[in-house]
C-alpha positions in Angstrom: 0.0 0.0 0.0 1.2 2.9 -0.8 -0.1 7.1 -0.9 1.3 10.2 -2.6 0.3 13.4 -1.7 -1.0 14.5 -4.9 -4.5 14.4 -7.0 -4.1 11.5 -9.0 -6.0 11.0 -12.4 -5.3 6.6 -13.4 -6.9 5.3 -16.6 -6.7 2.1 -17.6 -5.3 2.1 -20.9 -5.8 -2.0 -21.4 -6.5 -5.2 -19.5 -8.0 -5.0 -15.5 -6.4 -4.3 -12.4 -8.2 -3.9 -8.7 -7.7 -0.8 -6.8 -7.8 -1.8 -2.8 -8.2 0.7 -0.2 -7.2 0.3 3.2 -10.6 0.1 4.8 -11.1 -3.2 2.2 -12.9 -1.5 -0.1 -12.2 -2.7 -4.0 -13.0 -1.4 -7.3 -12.1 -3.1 -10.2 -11.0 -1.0 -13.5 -11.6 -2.2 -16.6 -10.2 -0.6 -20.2 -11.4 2.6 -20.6 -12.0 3.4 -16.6 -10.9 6.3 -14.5 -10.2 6.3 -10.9 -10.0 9.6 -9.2 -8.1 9.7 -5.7 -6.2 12.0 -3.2 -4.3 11.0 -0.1 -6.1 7.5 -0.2 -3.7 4.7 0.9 -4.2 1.6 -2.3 -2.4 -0.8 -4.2 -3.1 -1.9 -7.5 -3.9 -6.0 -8.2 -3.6 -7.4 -11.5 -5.3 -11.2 -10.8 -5.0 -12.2 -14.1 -1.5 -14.1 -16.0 -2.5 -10.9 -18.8 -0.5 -7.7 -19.1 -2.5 -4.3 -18.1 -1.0 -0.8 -18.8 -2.6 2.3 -16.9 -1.7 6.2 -17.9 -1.1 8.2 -14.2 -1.6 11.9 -13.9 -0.5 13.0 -10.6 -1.2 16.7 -9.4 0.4 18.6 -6.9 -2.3 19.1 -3.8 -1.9 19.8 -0.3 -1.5 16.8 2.4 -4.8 15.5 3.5 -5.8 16.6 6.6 -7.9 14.1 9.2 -8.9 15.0 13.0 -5.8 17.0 13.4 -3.4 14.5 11.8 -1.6 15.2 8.3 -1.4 12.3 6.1 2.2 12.5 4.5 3.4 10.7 1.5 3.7 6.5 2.3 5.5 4.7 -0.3 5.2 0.9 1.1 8.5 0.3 0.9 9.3 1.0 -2.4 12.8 2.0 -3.0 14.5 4.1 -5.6 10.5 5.7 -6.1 11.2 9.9 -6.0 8.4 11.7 -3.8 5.6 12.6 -5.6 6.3 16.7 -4.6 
């Protein structure tokens, strides 16, 4: 799981992936489908043996902001990955 502080604009260019949220929620994107998200911690899930390609447009935006608590960047892990501002 992973979040950027950012407005990010994904569209699934070809094949299917899952978006999962933290709180469990899924959505699953098909060619053609946009997802719209900011400060949401996800991941994406290909279940399938097929390749999928998705276009990203990530916009600068402020940290979200919850009960007093800033939600920074989280990059999972990820190494080598710059920050997204």
């Amino acid at each position: 799981m992973h979040r950027t502080v950012s407005c990010d604009y994904a569209v699934v260019i070809f094949g299917e992936l899952e978006c999962l949220l933290d709180s469990g929620e899924t959505r699953t994107l098909c060619q053609g489908d946009v997802l719209i998200q900011r400060g949401t911690m996800h991941k994406w899930i290909n279940h399938s043996d097929a390749w999928a390609r998705m276009v990203y447009v990530l916009l600068d935006a402020e940290e979200v902001e919850v009960n007093g608590q800033r939600l920074g960047e989280e990059l999972g892990g990820m190494e080598g990955v710059p920050n997204s501002h």
